[in-house]
N, C-alpha and C positions, 0 to 999 in steps of 0.2 A: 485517375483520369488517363485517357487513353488516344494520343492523337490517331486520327485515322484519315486525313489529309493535308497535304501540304503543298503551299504553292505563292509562286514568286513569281512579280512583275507585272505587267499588267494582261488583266484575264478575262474573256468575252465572257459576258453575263452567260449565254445558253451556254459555252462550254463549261463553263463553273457549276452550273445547274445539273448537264449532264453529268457531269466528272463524281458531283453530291451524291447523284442517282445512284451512281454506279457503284461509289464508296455504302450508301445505305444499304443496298441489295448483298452484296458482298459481307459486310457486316451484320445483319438481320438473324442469320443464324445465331452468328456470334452473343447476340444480347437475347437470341430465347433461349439459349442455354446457360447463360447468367441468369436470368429470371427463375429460369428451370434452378438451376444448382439453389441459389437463394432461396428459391421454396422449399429444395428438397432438404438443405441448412435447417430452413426453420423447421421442419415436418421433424425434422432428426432430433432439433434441440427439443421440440415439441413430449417426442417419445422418450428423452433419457431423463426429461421434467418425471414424465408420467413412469418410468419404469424406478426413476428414484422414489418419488414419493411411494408408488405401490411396495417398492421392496421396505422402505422405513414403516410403512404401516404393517407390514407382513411380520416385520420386527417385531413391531410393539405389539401386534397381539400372539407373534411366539413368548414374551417377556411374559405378558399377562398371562398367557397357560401357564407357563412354566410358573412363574406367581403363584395361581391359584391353585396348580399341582402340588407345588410348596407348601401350602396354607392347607391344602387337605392332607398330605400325607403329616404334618405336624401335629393337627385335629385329632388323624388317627391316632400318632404316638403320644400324647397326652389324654385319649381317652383311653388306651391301655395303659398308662401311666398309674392313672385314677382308679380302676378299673383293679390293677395291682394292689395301689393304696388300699383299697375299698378290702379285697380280698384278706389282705394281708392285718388289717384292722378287727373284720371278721374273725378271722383265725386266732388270733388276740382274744379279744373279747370271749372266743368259747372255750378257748383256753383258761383265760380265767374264770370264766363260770365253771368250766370242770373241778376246776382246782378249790373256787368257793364251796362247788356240791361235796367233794372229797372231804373238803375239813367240816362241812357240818353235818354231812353222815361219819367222819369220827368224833366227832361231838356230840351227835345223840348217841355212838354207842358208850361214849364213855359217861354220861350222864342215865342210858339206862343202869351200864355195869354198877355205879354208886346208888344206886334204889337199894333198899332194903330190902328184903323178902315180904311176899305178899303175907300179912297172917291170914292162917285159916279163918275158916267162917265161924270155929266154936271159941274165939279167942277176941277179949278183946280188944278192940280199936277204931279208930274214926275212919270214916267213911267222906270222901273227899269227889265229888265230882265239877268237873271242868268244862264250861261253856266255852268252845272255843272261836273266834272272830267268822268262822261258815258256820255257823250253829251245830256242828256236831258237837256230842257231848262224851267225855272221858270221865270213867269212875273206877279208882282203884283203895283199897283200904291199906291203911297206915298203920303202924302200934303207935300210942299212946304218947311214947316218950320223942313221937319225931317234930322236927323244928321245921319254920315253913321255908329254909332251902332247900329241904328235900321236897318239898313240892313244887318249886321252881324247878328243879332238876326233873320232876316226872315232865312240869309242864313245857321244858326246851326240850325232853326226850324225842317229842312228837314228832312226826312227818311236817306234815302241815304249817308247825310252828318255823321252823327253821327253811322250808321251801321257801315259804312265803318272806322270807329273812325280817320277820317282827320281833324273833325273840332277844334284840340286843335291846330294845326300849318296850316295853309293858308292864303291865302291870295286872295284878288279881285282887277282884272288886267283890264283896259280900252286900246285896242288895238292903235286907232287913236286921240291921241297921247299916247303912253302909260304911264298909271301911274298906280303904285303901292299902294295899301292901304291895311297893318296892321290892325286887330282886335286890337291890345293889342296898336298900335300908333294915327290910324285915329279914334278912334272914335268919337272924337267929329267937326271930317271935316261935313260942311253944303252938303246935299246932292243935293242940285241945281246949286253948283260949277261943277257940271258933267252936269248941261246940262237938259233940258225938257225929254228925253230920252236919257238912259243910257246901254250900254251893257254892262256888266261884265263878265270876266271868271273869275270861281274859280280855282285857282290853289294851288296842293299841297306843301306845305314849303321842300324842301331840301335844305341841307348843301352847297351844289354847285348854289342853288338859291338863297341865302342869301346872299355867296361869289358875286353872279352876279349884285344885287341890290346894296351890299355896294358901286361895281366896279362903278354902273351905275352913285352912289349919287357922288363917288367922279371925275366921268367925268364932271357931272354936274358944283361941283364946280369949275374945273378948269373951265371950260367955262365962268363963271362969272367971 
């Protein structure tokens, strides 16, 4: 508060009046320029409201870029990450199948190397041919005295057989009558028990064809 007259004693009403006049007029400026300043106060607190909040949101969405610049360049280095993995899994894997193809083309050549010699056509021997799982058929002649691991050995010899990697479970099937022969049981069955000529299918080893043989062996016995 601000005194802006003062006065002592006793005071005519019209000079007191006048005296007010004169103190208002004189003062008048005075309080538009306090109004003025006051508004221009508030106008000011008004803009540093508005330039704080605009610079805190200008913040939060530099955070947010930079956030989500974070969040994709991560994206990226975790899909080349993966992308590594993937590669590097790849290269494994054909590595290993190179390395599978290697040992089973030295495994058919050292199962052709233990074949016997073909005999000639004026000599005898059985005549053996191989139905194989694509229906091609394989026919080569035997002497007489050979046992039926050497025909497992013609029949891992084969491309096909070991491509297809069936030759660690099968089996070779004679239709009329049928019989069963095991790599890993028959090999040392004579292979002229089958007869001057012989048809075989190979067939692939499943769980349910195992079940079927056991059934078949123990039909067998009871029959006996």
């Amino acid at each position: 508060m601000r005194i802006v007259l003062r006065d002592t004693g006793i005071v005519d009403v019209d000079a007191l009046i006048a005296k007010l006049v004169l103190v208002v007029d004189s003062y008048s400026n005075f309080v538009a320029q306090s109004e003025q300043q006051r508004e221009s106060d508030r106008a000011a607190r008004l803009l540093r409201h508005q330039q704080d909040q605009e610079y805190h949101e200008a913040l939060e969405k530099d955070r947010e870029r930079r956030r989500k610049e974070e969040e994709e360049k991560e994206e990226v280095r975790r899909l080349a990450e993966e992308k590594q993995r993937q590669h590097e899994l790849e290269e494994k894997e054909r590595h290993r199948e190179l390395e599978e193809q290697k040992l089973r083309e030295e495994m058919r050549a050292k199962k052709r190397q233990s074949l016997p010699p073909e005999p000639p056509t004026n000599e005898t021997a059985i005549t053996v041919a191989l139905c194989l799982p694509d229906g091609s058929k394989l026919t080569r002649r035997f002497p007489t005295d050979t046992l039926m691991k050497t025909v497992f050995d013609f029949t891992e010899s084969h491309e096909l057989m070991t491509n297809e990697r069936i030759d660690e479970k099968y089996k070779l099937v004679t239709r009329f009558p049928r019989q069963v022969f095991h790599p890993e049981e028959h090999g040392d069955t004579p292979l002229r028990e089958l007869g001057r000529n012989c048809l075989l299918l190979v067939e692939v080893e499943h769980e349910s064809d195992e079940d079927e043989d056991e059934d078949e062996d123990d039909d067998d016995n009871e029959e006996e």
